[in-house]
N, C-alpha and C positions, 0 to 999 in steps of 0.2 A: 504494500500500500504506500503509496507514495504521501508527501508533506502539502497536505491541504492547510489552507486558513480561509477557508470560504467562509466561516459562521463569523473572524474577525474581520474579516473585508466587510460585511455587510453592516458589520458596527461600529467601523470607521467610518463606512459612508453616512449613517445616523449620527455617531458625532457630529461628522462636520456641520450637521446641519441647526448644530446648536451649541458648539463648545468651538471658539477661534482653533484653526486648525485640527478639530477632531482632538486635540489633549491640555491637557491640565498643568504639562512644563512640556516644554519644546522638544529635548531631547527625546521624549518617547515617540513622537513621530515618524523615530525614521529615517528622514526626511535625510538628517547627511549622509545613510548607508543607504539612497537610491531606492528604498520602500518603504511598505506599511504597515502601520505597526500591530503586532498579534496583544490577543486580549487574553489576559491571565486569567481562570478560572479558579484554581488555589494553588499552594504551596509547600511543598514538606519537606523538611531537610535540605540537600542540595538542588532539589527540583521544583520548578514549576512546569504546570498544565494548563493549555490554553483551554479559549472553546471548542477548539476542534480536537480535543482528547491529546494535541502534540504535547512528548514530554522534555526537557529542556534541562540541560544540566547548565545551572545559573551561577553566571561570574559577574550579574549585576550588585546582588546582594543588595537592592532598594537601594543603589549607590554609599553603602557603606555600612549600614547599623546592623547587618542580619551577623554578625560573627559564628555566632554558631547555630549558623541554617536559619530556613521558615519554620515559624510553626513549632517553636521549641517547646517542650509541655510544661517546664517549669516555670518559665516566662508567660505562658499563656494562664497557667492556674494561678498567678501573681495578679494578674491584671484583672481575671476573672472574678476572685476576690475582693478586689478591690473596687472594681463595678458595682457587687453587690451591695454597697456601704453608699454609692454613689455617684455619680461620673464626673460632676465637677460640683465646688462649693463656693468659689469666690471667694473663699475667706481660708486665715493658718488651720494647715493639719500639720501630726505627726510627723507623717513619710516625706515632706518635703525638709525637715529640718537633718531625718536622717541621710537622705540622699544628698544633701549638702553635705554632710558631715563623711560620706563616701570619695567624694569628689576631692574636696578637702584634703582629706588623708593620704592619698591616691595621687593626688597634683599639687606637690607643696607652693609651687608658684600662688595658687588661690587662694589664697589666707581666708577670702572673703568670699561671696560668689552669688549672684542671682538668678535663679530660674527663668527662661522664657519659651516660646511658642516653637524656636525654629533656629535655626545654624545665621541666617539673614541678620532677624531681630538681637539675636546675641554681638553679631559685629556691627550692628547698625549703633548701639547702646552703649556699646565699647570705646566707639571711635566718638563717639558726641560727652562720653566720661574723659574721655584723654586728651578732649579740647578742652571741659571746664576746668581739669586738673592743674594742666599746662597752661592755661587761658592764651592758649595759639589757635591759629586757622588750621594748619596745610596739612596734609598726610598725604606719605610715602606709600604707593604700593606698587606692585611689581605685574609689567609684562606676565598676562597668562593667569593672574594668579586673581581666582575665582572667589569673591567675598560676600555672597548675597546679592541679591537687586535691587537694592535701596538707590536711589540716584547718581549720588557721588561717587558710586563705586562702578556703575559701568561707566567704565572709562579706558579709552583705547591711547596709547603714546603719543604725545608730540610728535614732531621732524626732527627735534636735538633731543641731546640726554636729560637736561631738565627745565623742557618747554615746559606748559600747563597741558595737562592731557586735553582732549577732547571727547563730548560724549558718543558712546558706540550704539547708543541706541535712541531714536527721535521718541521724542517726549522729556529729556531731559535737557534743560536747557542749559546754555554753555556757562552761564555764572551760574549752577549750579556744582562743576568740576572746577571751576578755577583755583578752586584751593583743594586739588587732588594731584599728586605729582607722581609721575611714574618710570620708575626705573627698572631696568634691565638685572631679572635672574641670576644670581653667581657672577653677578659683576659689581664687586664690590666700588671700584672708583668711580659709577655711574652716578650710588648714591652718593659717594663723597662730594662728587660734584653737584648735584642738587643741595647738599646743605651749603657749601659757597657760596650758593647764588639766594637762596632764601635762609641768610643768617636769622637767628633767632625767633622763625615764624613756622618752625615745624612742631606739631604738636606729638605728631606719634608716627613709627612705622609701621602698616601691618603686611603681611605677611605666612602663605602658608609654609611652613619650616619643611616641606617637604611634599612642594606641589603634585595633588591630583587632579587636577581641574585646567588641564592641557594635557593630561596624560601623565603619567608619573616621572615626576623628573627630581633627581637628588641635588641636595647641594653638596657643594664644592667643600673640602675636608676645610674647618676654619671658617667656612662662609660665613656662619652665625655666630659666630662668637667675634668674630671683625665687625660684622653685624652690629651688635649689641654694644659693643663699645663703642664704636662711632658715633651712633645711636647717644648714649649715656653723653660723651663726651659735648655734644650738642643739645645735649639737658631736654632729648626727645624720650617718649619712651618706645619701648616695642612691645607690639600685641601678637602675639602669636595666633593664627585662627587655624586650631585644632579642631574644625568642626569634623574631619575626615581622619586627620589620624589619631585624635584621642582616643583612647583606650584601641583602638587596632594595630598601633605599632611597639606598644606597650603596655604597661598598667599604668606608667606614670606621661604617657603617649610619647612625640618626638623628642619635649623638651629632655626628658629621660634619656634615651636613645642617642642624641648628643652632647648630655652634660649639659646643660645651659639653662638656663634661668629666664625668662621674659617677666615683664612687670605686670603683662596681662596676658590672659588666654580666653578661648572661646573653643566652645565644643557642644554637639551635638551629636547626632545620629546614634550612636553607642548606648549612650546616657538613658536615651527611651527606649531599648529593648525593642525598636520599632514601630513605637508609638511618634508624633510631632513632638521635639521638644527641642530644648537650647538651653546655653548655660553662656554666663561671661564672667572671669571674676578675676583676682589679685591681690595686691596688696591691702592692707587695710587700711592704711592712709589714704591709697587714690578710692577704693570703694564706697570708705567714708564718707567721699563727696555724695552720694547716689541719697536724691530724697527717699524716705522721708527723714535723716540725719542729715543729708548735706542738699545745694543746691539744683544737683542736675536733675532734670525730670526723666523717670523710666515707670512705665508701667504695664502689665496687661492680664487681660481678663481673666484667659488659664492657666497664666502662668505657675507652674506645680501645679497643673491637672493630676489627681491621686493617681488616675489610673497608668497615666505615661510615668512617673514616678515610682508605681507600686512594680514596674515592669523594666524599670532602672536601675531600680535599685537589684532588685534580683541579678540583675545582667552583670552589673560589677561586683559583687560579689561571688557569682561561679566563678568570674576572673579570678578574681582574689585568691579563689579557693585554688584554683590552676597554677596559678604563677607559680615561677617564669616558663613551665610544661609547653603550657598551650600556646605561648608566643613561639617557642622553638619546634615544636610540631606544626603552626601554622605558618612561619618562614620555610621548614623543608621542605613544604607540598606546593608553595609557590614556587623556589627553585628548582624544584622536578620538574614543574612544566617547563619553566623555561629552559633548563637543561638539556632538557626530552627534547625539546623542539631543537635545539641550538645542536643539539647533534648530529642533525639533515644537513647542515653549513648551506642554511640557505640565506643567501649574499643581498638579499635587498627587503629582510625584514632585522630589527634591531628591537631585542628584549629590554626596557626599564625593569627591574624589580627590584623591592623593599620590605619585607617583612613579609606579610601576605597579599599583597599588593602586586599587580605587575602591566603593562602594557606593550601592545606590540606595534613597534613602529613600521612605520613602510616605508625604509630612509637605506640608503648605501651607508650615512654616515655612520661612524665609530662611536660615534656618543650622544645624546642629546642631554644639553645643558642648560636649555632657558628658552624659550618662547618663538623664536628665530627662528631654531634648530626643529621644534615640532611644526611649524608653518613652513617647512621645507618639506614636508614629508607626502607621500601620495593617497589623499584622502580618498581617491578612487577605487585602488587598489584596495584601502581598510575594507570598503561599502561592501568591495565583493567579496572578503576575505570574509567579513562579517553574515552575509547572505548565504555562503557556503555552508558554513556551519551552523546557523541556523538548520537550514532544511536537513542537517544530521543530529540536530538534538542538542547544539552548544549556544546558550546563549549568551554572548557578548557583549559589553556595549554598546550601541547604538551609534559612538561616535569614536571617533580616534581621537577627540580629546577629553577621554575621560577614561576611568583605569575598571580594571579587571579587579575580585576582591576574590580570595578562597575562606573558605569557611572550617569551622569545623569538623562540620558535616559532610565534607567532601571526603569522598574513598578514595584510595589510591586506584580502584578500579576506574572510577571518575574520571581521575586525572591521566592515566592512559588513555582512557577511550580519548578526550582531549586532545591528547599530543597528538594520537593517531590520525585524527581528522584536522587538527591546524596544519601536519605536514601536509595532509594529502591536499587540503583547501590551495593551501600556500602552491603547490608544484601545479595542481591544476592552473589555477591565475595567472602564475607565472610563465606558464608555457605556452602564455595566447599571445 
């Protein structure tokens, strides 16, 4: 029986007729691997099942929070519980004081820390605390690197290293970026040369410590820590936006992983067990600022929803209970695959991988190192590479700028089958 989605087809064509582009975030569309998109039916373990009964061995992972699989039952009788007491209150419970006190313990950087809706609202909250803090305008952020959709932050580079960015998407008007400055990935003198040129008017750098939102790309040994000093030395601060790799690349996430310390973090996805949620927090002096103690205004309605909480807090504590196990068994099953596959020496794809994290580039070059290096790569090639292995049961990301996650729950049977169809995908394409 061959790979139908006639029952998705027909409810994408129903979207569209009432949802902007048939989805609810752009990337499920599609649209940059040249089709349409299949409709999930449910999820267990490493799998998901469309409507058309296809079953799909998943390295989307809800783009990061599923760590150990869909559908876990411990996670699920947390939340289920927690339902039954309520779905939301608007008003302090228990579990949110605990789940701070998880986070807390877990991420020394956050002395302090606030609940909210979503990975966005955490850096949107962040960066409006590190202007009242600092009482400066301007923030640093980097080529590629993905911060939520609040205004100031789509933001595409000037024509120099530290023009004023411009916005990359209409509706945001341009003195809305004018105080968003953007430099170039693992180039450290790009920023040096931005604080130059805006002495004493930078508030804060933010920064993913270890971009997935271009694809997975590492920093440069030292990056962060040149980083951070620079940073200090200009009486800026730095926000680290862990919404991706906290709790994924560790228990204590990147900052852990390379030693370093930032003055703020932000995280999500993990935190809810796969419910909506976000977190932003640090030091106690700058937190301090956050009314209702200090000046800056932050608030919102669910924020500690019980039941995204009651299935957070679970989630880091099985970590807890794992540590350091499950990090070092979820790093070997990522470099299997890319192992696996890297053993074909096939010369015009290029493996990023980090932990449990990995992506596959469609580049001749030797390395990718910042945002350049991935906008050189053949997004056409991804589309097909990605279409291939769909119609065998692997589903990928939907776009070459964004990363592959292993879970748990993935068998090493799994990740054979895997290798076995990225090679065959790969020679196929390749040989047209």
């Amino acid at each position: 029986m061959g790979h139908s989605t006639s029952k998705s087809e027909v409810l994408f064509e129903l979207a569209c007729k009432v949802i902007p582009g048939g989805v609810n975030s752009p990337v499920r569309s599609f649209k940059a691997v040249g089709g349409k998109p299949v409709y999930i039916k449910k999820a267990i373990g490493p799998y998901m099942f469309d409507e058309d009964q296809n079953k799909y061995i998943d390295y989307i992972a809800s783009f990061g929070p599923l760590i150990f699989g869909h559908s876990n039952q411990k996670i699920i009788d947390g939340a289920f519980a927690a339902m039954k007491d309520g779905t939301t209150f608007g008003a302090c419970h228990k579990n949110e004081v605990k789940l701070a006190q998880l986070i807390s313990q877990t991420i020394p950087s956050m002395e302090m820390l606030r609940l909210t809706n979503s990975g966005t609202e955490a850096t949107m909250s962040c960066i409006r605390l590190a202007r009242g803090f600092t009482k400066r305008d301007k923030i640093i952020k980097f080529e590629g690197c993905y911060h939520g959709h609040a205004d100031y932050l789509l933001v595409k580079a000037g024509s120099g290293l530290s023009t004023f960015g411009s916005p990359s998407s209409p509706g945001v008007p341009d003195e809305f970026v004018k105080n968003t400055l953007v430099a170039r990935f693992n180039d450290i003198d790009s920023v040096e040369e931005i604080f130059k040129k805006n002495a004493n008017s930078v508030a804060a750098i933010i920064l993913e410590p270890v971009p997935a939102n271009m694809g997975l790309v590492l920093p440069d040994e030292k990056f962060l820590n040149k980083l951070i000093d620079l940073a200090h030395s200009n009486k800026a601060l730095v926000i680290f936006d862990e919404v991706v790799s906290g709790y994924r690349l560790s228990l204590g996430g990147a900052q852990k992983v390379f030693n370093v310390r930032p003055d703020m973090t932000c995280i999500g996805k993990i935190i809810g067990g796969g419910f909506p949620v976000g977190a932003f927090g640090g030091k106690k002096e700058i937190m301090s600022m956050l009314s209702p103690t200090g000046p800056v205004y932050q608030a919102g309605t669910l924020s500690g929803n019980p039941v995204a909480v009651a299935a957070g807090i679970i989630t880091i504590e099985l970590l807890i209970e794992s540590n350091p196990k499950i990090y070092i068994d979820l790093e070997k099953k990522a470099r299997y695959i890319k192992e696996g596959f890297e053993s074909e020496k096939i010369n015009f794809i290029n493996i990023n991988q980090f932990g449990s994290m990995l992506t596959f580039f469609f580049t001749k070059k030797q390395s990718i190192r910042n945002y350049s290096d991935v906008l050189s790569c053949d997004t056409n090639l991804y589309g097909k590479f990605f279409s291939s292995l769909l119609s065998s049961g692997v589903m990928l990301p939907p776009s070459q700028f964004e990363t592959m996650f292993v879970s748990t729950a993935h068998s090493y049977e799994d990740l054979d089958y895997t290798i076995a169809k990225s090679i065959e995908s790969a020679k196929k394409i390749g040989s047209k």
